[in-house]
C-alpha positions, 0 to 999 in steps of 0.5 A: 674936612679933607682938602685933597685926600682921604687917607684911611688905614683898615678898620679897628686896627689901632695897634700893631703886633710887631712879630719875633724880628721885630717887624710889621705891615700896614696899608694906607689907602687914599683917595683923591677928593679934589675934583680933579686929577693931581700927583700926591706925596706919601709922607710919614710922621711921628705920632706923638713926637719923641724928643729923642726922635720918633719911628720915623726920624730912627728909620724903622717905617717907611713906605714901599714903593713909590711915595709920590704917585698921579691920581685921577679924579676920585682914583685910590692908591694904596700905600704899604708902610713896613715896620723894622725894628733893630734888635737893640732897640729899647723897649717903649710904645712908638706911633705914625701916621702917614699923611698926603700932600699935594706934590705942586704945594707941598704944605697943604695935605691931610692927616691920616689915622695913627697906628701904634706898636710897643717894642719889648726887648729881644733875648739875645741868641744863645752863644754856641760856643760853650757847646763847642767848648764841652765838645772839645773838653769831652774829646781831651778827657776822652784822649788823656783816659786812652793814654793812661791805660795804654801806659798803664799796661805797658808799664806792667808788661815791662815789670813782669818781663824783669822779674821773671829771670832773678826768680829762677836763679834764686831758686836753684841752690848752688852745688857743694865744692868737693874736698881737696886730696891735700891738706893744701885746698886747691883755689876754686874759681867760680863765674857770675851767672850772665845777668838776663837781657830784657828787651824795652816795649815799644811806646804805645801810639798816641790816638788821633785827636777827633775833630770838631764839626763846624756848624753849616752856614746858613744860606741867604735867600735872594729876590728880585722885584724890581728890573730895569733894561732886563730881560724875563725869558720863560720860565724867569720871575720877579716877586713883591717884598712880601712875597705875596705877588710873582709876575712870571714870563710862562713857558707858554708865552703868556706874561701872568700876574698871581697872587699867593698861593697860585691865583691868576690876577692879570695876564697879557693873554699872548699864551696863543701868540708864542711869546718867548721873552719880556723886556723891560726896555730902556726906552721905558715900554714893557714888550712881550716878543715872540723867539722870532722878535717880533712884538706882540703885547707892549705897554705903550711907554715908550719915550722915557728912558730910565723906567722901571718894572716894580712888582709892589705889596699890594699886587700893583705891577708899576712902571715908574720914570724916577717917582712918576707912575707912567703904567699900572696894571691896576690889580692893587687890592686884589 
């Protein structure tokens, strides 16, 4: 029998399916049976132990949000448990439970339900540097070819230039010396033909080497979903880890809650009032102001510095003093 809590996860699901990252998501709802309000601790346990250490003590499970939370007499809190697996991790079945405990004695609590989930080793991102290392291969053979016929048919140009006069002067026959009136022969002086000049062509320019494409970088997408001591002007947002809840600060002046794909849950109803900003004080109050700043919506926590808006998994938007709740929309579960 239940001492404290009920601590349930959703029927039938016994086994997680981690997706391509490694990566999975599980609620945990618990209710207060005690009779009477108390504040709770979310703790998650290794379910079997592993000698080596479980899910848990490696750091891949844990809890979004707050882990110690008040509850009411008979009130329920729902708890997200997310599941990160690093890619070198080795292949084996892994479990956890995530477990309640009474914050004022932390040794009594209540055993939730077990989830399991195997890991299978990732395959490793294909290198791209053998398709760097084609592309620039193919670029050399490409610029060795181009130099070669270049020369090639500079080469033959400067033969045919060369030839072209030995040809003509072997073939044009000497004339014949005339006799001499005497029986002495008059000494004959004869001149070597001037040897042609051949003019060298000019080198052939070497081709531009072509340059290789560096591949674009890869942006890094960046969200928000918590702010404290901050300020939401119109148009401005926070979203919850997964993405499924945004809490925006409307041009209209109504501070509204949706739920993906674009589902109204909660709103300030200040769209009438000409709200102009929210501030996340660091008094610890949440307050709508007009452009003029004069308050129209407050949450009424003022007097505990240091506090926190949170837009959680579960569509709870929260305002927390260190792990202490102090507000809540109440739109968990919706």
């Amino acid at each position: 029998m239940p001492r404290y809590f009920s601590v349930n996860r959703p029927d039938g699901l016994t086994t997680l399916r981690l997706d391509s990252q490694g990566r999975a998501t599980v609620q945990y709802t618990a209710k207060n049976l005690s009779g009477s309000s108390l504040d709770g601790r979310a703790v998650l346990v290794s379910n079997p132990a592993e000698p080596s250490g479980g899910p848990v003590e490696r750091g891949w499970v844990r809890v979004d949000g707050a882990t110690d939370r008040h509850f009411d007499k008979d009130k329920e809190e729902v708890f997200a448990v997310s599941v990160a697996v690093p890619a070198q991790a080795p292949a084996g079945d892994h479990g956890f439970r995530l477990d309640m405990v009474n914050v004022l004695r932390p040794d009594e609590g209540d055993q939730g339900p077990s989830v399991r989930f195997s890991v299978i080793p990732r395959a490793a991102a294909p290198s791209r540097w053998p398709i760097y290392a084609g592309v620039i291969a193919a670029v050399i053979i490409v610029v060795g070819i181009t130099i070669w016929l270049l020369s090639r048919n500079s080469s033959k140009q400067a033969t045919d230039s060369a030839t072209a006069p030995s040809t003509a002067s072997a073939s044009t026959p000497a004339p014949a010396p005339a006799p001499a009136p005497t029986p002495t022969p008059a000494s004959v002086t004869t001149s070597a033909p001037a040897p042609a000049l051949v003019s060298a062509p000019a080198p052939a320019p070497a081709p531009a080497p072509v340059p290789v494409p560096a591949p674009a970088p890869i942006p890094i997408p960046q969200t928000t979903d918590t702010i404290e001591n901050q300020t939401l002007a119109a148009g401005q947002s926070i979203t919850s880890r997964s993405s499924r809840f945004t809490l925006i600060m409307q041009g209209d002046g109504n501070l509204v809650i949706y739920k993906a794909p674009n589902i109204p849950i909660w709103a300030t109803m200040t769209n009438d009032r000409r709200g102009e900003r929210v501030i996340m004080q660091s008094d610890g109050n949440l307050v709508v102001y007009t452009a003029t700043g004069l308050p129209i919506w407050a949450s009424k926590t003022q007097g505990h510095p240091g506090s926190r808006l949170v837009m959680q998994d579960d569509g709870n938007l929260v305002i927390y003093q260190g792990a202490r709740a102090l507000w809540a929309s109440g739109t968990n579960g919706k």
